[in-house]
C-alpha positions in Angstrom: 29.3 33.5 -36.7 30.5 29.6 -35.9 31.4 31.4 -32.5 27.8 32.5 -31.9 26.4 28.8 -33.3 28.6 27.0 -30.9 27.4 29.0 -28.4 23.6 28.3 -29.2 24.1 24.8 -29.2 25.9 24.8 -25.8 23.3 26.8 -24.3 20.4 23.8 -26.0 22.3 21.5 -24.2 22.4 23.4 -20.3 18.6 24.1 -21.4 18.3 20.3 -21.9 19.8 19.1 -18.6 17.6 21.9 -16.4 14.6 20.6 -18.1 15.1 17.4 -16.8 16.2 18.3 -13.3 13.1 20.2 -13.1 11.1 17.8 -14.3 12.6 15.5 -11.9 11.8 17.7 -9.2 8.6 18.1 -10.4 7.8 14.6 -9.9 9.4 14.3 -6.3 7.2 17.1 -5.0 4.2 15.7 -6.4 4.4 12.4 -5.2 5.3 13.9 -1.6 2.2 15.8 -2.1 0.1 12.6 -2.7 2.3 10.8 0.3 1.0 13.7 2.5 -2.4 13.8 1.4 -2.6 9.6 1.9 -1.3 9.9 5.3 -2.6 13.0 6.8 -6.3 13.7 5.3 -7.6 10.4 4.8 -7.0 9.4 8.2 -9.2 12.4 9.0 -11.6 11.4 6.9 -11.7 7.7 8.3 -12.0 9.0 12.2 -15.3 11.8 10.9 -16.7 8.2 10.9 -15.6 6.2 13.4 -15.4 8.7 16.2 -19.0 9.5 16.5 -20.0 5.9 16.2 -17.3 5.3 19.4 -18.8 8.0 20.7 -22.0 6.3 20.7 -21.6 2.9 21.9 -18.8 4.3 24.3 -21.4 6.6 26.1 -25.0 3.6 25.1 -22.6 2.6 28.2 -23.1 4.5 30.3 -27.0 4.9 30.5 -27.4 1.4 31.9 -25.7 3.0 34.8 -28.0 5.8 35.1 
């Protein structure tokens, strides 16, 4: 029977130490995610704006010309 408890409470403590890992990990990957996001959509989100007005002056250019 001790065997068995000792057992238990060595298997509470691996349990204990993955929890944390994982949590850990949990973390890393999210703030990767909201690194990526930051980097990659906003920036997208930024030039739907300021490519069409470019677009516009760039080319408001160009019918002087014509």
């Amino acid at each position: 029977m001790e065997e068995v408890l000792k057992k238990i409470a060595e298997n509470t403590e691996k349990i204990d130490k993955i929890y944390k890992s994982v949590e850990k990990t949990r973390k890393y990957f999210f703030w990767t995610m909201v690194i990526t996001i930051a980097t990659v959509v906003v920036p997208l989100i930024v030039l739907a704006f300021v490519v069409p007005a470019f677009l516009k002056t760039y080319i408001g250019g160009f019918n002087g010309l014509l």
